[in-house]
N, C-alpha and C positions, 0 to 999 in steps of 0.2 A: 816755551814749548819744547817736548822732548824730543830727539833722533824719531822715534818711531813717529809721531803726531806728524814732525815736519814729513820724512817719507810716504806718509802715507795721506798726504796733500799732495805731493807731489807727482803722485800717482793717479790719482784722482782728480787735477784739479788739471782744464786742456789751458789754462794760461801759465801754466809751468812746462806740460806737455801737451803742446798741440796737437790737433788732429787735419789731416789733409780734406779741404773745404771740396765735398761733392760739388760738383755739376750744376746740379739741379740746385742745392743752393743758394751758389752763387746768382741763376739765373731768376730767382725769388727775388735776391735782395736788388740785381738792375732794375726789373720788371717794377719793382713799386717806386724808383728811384725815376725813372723813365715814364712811368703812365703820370709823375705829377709833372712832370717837364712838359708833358705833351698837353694836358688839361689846362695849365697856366698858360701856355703859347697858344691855347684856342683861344681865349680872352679875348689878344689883341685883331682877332681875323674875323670873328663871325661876330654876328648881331642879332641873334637871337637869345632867348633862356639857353641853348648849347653854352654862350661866354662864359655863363658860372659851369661850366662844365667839374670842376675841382669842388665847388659846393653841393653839386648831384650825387657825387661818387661818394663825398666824405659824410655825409646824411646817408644815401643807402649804404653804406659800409657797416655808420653805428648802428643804424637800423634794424640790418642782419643780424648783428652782431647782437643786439637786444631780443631778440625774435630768440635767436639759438639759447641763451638763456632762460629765458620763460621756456622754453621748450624745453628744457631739462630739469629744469626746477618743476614742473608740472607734479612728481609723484612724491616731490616733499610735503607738498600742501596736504596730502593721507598720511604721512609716513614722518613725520616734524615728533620727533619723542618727549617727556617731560625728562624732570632728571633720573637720574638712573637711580640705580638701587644699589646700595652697601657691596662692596666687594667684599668675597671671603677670602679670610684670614690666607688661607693656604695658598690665592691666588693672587696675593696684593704683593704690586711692585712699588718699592721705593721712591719716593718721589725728593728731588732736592731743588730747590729754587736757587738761579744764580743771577746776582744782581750787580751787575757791572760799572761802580760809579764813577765820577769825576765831577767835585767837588759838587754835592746832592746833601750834603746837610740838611738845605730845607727839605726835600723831600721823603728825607729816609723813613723819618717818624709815621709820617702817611702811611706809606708802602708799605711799613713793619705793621704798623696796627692795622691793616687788611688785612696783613696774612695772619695775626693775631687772632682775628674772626674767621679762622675758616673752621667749615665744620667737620674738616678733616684735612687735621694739620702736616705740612711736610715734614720728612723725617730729616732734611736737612736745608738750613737759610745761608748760605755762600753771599757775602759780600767784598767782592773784587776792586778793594779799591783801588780807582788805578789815577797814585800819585796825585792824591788829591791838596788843594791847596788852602781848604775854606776849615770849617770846623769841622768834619765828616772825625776825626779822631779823637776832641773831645767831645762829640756828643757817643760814640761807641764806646768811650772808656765811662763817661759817668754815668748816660742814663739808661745804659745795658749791660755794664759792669764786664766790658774785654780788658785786658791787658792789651797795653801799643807791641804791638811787634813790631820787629825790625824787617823790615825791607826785604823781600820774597818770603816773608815767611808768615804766620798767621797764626791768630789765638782764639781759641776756641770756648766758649760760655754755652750757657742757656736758654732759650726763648719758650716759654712755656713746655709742650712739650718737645719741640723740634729745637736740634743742637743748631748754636748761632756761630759761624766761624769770619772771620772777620784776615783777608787775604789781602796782606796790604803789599803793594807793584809799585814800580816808577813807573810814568806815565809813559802809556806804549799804546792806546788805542784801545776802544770798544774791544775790536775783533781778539785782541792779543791778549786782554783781560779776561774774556770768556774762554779761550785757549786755556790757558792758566789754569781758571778755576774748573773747567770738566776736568782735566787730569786730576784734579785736587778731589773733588766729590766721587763720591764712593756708592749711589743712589743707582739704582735703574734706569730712573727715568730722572733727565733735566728739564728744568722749567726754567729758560730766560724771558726774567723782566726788565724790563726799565726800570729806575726808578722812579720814574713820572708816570707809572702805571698800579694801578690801584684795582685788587681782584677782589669781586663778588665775593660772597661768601661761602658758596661752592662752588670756587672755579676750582680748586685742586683736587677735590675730588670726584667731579667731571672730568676731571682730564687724566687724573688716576685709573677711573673707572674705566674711558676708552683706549684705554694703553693694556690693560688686565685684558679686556673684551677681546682685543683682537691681538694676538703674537706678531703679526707680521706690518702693525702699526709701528712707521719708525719716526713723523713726524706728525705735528698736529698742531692747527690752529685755533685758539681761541679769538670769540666776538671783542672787538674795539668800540666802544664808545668815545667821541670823541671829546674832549670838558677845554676849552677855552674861556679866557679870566671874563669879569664882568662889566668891562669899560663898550663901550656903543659900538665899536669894531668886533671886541671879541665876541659879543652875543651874533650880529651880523654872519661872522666865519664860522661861527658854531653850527649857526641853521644851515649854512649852506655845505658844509662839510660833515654832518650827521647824515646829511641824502647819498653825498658822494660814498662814505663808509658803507649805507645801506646795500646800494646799489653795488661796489666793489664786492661784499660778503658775499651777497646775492651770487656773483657772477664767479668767484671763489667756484661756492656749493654747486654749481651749474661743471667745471671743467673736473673739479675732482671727482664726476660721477665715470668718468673715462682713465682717472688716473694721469691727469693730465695738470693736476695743481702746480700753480710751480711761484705761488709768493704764500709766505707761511711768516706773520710776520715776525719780528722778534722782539718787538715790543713785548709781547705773550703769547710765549712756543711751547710746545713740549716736544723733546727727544727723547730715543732710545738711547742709552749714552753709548753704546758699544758700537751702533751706526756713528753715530758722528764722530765716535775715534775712527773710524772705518775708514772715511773720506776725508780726515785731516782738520776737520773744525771748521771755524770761518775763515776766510780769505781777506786777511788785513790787507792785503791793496784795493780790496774793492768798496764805493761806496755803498752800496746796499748787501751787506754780508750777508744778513738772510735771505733777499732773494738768488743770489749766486748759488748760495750753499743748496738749495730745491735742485737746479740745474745739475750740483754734482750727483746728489743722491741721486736722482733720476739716472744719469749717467752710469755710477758706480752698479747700482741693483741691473742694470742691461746690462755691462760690459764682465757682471761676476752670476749673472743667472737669476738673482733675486728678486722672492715676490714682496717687494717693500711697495707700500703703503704712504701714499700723505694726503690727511682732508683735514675736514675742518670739523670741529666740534661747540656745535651750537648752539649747545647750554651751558659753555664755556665762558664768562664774561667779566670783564675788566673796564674801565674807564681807562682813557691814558690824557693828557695833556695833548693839545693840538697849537696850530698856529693860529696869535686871536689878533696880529696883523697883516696888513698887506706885501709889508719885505721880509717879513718873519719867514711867509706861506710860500714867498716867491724862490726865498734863497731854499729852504727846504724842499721844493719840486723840483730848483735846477740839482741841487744834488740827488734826488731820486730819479731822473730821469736822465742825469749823466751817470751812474751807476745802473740802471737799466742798461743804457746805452752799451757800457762796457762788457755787461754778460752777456748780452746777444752777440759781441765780439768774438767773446774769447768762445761762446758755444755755436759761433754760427754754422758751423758742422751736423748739425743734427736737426738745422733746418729745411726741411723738406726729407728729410733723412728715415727710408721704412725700416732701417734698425732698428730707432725708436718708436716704433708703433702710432698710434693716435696721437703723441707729445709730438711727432715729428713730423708727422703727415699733415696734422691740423692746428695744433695749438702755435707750435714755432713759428710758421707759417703766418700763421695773425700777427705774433708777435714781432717777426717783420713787416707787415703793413705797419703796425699801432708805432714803429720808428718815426713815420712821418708823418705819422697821422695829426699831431698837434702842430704841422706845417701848413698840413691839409687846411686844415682848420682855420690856422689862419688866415693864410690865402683866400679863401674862402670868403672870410671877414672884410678883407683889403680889397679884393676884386665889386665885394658887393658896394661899400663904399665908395669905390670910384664910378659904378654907376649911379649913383646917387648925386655925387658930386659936377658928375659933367652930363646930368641931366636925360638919361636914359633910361627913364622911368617907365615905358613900355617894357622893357627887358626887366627892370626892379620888381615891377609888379609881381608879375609871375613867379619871381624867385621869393617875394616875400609870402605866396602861397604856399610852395612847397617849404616853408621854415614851419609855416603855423600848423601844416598837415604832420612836421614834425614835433612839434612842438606839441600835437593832441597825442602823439604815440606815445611821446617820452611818458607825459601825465597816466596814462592808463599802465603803463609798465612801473613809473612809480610806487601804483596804487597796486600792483600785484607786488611788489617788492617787497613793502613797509607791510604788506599784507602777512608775506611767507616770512619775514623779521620777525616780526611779533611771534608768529607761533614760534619760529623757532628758538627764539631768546623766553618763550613763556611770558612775551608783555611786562619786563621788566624793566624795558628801556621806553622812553618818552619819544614818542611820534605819531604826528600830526597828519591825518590826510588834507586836512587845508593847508596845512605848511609843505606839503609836498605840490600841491597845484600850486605854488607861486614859487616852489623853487624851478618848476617845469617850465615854467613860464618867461620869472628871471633868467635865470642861469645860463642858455645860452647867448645872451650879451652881456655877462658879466663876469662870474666866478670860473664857467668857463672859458674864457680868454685870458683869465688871469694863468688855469692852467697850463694853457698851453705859451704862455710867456716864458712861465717858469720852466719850460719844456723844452722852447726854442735856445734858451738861458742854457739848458742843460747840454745842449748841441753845441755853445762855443766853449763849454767847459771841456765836455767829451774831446772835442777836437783840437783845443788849446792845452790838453795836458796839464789842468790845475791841478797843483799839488795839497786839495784841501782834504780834511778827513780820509788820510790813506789812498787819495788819488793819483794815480801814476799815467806818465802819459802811455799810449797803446803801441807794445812795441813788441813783434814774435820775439819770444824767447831763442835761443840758441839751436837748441834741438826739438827734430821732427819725430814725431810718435806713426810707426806704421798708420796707414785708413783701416778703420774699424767696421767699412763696409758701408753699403750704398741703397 
C-alpha cells in the first residue's frame, strides 16, 4: 500500500482516528445491554407468560423489524426493472474485476470461464495472488499463458478480449491483496470477486450499466446465490441458507431506499475506484472488510459533503460458494459476527448521531439492538426450555402461541420476499414457495439457533481478542480526533 492509500485510511478510518462517543450513544448501547438484564431477571420472579418476557421483545423486535421492510419494499413490487440497455460508447466506464486469491487453483478456471461468458466483458481481470502455495502458478503460466513474476510484481497476457494481469504478493491478507491491486488497475470502476464466486452472464454489464446511470453511485451490490456441495448436509444448508440470502437482500433493497445500506458484500461489489482511494481501501484488521468499509464511505461522503450513493443492483447476479456443514457455517458466523462486532466499535459514534441523518438516527440504532439480539434469542430458547423442563406448562402454552402466531407472519413475509426476489433477479434463481413454508416453519428451532451460536461464538471472539483473519484485539488508538458533532 502506498503513503497516500495508508494516509488517507488513516483519515478516514475512526479505528486509527477516533471520534469522541456522543451522549446519546453511549446511552443506546447501555439501554439494550440493561433492558436484557432486566427481561432475564423477570424469569426468575414472575409466573406468568411476563417470564418469557425476553422472548416477547425479541419476536416483536424481528417482527418490526419485518414489517419495516415489506414497507419499503412495497414500490419495488411496480418499479422491479428487467435488464438494462447497452450503454453508450461516450458514457461507458471502465470496468476491471479484482480477484484476490490464496491458493484457489481449483477454483480459478470456474470463475475465469464466467467472466469468459459475459456479455460484456471487463476491460480488465486482476488476479491478486496473495502468496499462494497450491498450483494457482502453474495453471496461470500453462493454461493462460502469464509469465511467473517475481514477487510484487506482475505479468500481464490476454483473456479474450479483456487484458489478464496476474499480481503475484507474499501472503499478507484478503484486505492487503485488494489494497494492492486497486492501486494497480487502472479501470473506473472495480469489481471484487471471490474466487468462489461465479457471475451470471450479465452481471458486469448490469453493474457497468448502473455505475454509467448514475455519477454519484460509489458502491454497489450484486444478488448472491448461495451453491453448497451435494452430500445430505450440504443440500440441507443450501435450503436453509437460500431463504436467509433472500430475506437479507430483501431487507438490503428495504434500508438502501434511505441511503442507509451499509453491507455491500465483497464477495460481488462494485466500486468507483477513485472513492475507494478516497477512504483508504479495506481495513486489514478488521474481519468483515466489506462491511467496515460501507461504515467509512458513509462517514467519509458526511464529514467532506458528498452525495455518494450505495444500493444494490438486482439484476446483478452471481452464485458464490456457502457453508454445506455445521462447523464450516458456525466458524464462518463467529467470524462475521465478531467482525460485525468490531465496526459498531470502532463506529459507535454515529450511533444515535443526527450528523448522520437517517444512518444514524435509525439504522445504527438497530444495529445496536441486533449486538444482542442473537443473546436475545437465545435466552429466549433457554428460558422456554426450562419451563418445559420443570413443568410449567400453563406458562409454556401461551408462549408456544405466540411462537406459531410468529411463525404464520414469518411464512407470509417469506412469501412476499421470494415474491419481490423473483421479479427482481427476473426468476433466474430457483425458489420454492413450499420450500419457504417449511423453512418458516423449521427454522426457528434450528438453523436459527445455530445462527445465533455462531453469533454468541462471535462475542467470545470479539471480546478474547482472537487473532484469526486480521483480528486484533479492541484497543483506542493513541490519538483523539476533535467530535464531529452531535
Amino acid at each position: 500500500m502506498t503513503i497516500s492509500l495508508q494516509a488517507a485510511f488513516a483519515a478516514a478510518s475512526p479505528r486509527i482516528t477516533p471520534r469522541r462517543m456522543p451522549f446519546i450513544s453511549l446511552m443506546i448501547y447501555l439501554a439494550v445491554l440493561a433492558l436484557w438484564a432486566l427481561l432475564f431477571g423477570r424469569a426468575f420472579f414472575l409466573t406468568s407468560i411476563w417470564a418469557w418476557s425476553a422472548g416477547m421483545v425479541y419476536i416483536a423486535y424481528d417482527t418490526v423489524l419485518m414489517l419495516y421492510v415489506v414497507w419499503q419494499t412495497l414500490p419495488l413490487a411496480v418499479s422491479a426493472r428487467g435488464p438494462s440497455a447497452a450503454v453508450a460508447a461516450e458514457s461507458r466506464p471502465s470496468v476491471g474485476i479484482l480477484i484476490a486469491a490464496h491458493n484457489e487453483a481449483l477454483n480459478l478456471p470456474e470463475a475465469l470461464a464466467a467472466i469468459a461468458r459475459q456479455s460484456d466483458a471487463p476491460d480488465l481481470i486482476l488476479i491478486a495472488d496473495d502468496g499462494s502455495r497450491d498450483a494457482t502458478d502453474t495453471l496461470l503460466r500453462d493454461r493462460y499463458g502469464l509469465a511467473i513474476p517475481a514477487v510484487g510484481q506482475s505479468s500481464i497476457g490476454q483473456f479474450g478480449s479483456s487484458r489478464l494481469q496476474w499480481l503475484r504478493l507474499p501472503h499478507q491478507g484478503k484486505a492487503r491483496a485488494l489494497n494492492t491491486a486497486i492501486l494497480k488497475a487502472d479501470t473506473d470502476i472495480v469489481i471484487t470477486l471471490d474466487a468462489d464466486t461465479f457471475l451470471a452472464d450479465d452481471a458486469i454489464a448490469e453493474m457497468r450499466a448502473a455505475f454509467a446511470a448514475d455519477p454519484a453511485l460509489v458502491a454497489a451490490g450484486g444478488i448472491l446465490v448461495p451453491v453448497c456441495d451435494d452430500s445430505a448436509s450440504g443440500r440441507v444448508m443450501q435450503w436453509f441458507q437460500t431463504y436467509e440470502y433472500i430475506r437479507n437482500i430483501i431487507s438490503r433493497f428495504a434500508w438502501m431506499r434511505g441511503n442507509s445500506l451499509l453491507l455491500i458484500s465483497g464477495a460481488f461489489a462494485g466500486f468507483r475506484r477513485e472513492a475507494l482511494v478516497a477512504v483508504g481501501g479495506f481495513d486489514a484488521e478488521c474481519l468483515v472488510e466489506d462491511y467496515e468499509l460501507t461504515h467509512r464511505m458513509h462517514r467519509h461522503a458526511v464529514d467532506h459533503g458528498l452525495d455518494w450513493q450505495l444500493r444494490m443492483v438486482g439484476t446483478s447476479l452471481a452464485h458464490t460458494e456457502a457453508p454445506s456443514h455445521i462447523m464450516t457455517f458456525l466458524r464462518q458466523r463467529r467470524r462475521w459476527f465478531a467482525g460485525f462486532l468490531q465496526t459498531q466499535y470502532w463506529n459507535r459514534d454515529m450511533t444515535g448521531n443526527r450528523r448522520y441523518g437517517r444512518l444514524g438516527l435509525r439504522m445504527l440504532p438497530i444495529k445496536a439492538l441486533d449486538t444482542l439480539q442473537p443473546i436475545y434469542g437465545l435466552t429466549a430458547f433457554a428460558l422456554l426450555l426450562a419451563l418445559l423442563v420443570t413443568g410449567k406448562i400453563a406458562i409454556a402454552v401461551p408462549v408456544f402461541g405466540l411462537i406459531t402466531a410468529k411463525i404464520v407472519a414469518d411464512f407470509l413475509v417469506y412469501l412476499w420476499t421470494v415474491h419481490l426476489y423473483q421479479r427482481l433477479t427476473g426468476g433466474r434463481t430457483r425458489t420454492s414457495f413450499a420450500a419457504a413454508v417449511f423453512a418458516a416453519i423449521l427454522e426457528p428451532f434450528s438453523f436459527q439457533l445455530l445462527r445465533h451460536a455462531g453469533a454468541a461464538w462471535g462475542w467470545i471472539a470479539f471480546l478474547r481478542g482472537n487473532n484469526e483473519w486480521g483480528f486484533a484485539p479492541v484497543t483506542l488508538p493513541p490519538r483523539q480526533a476533535p467530535n464531529a458533532g452531535e
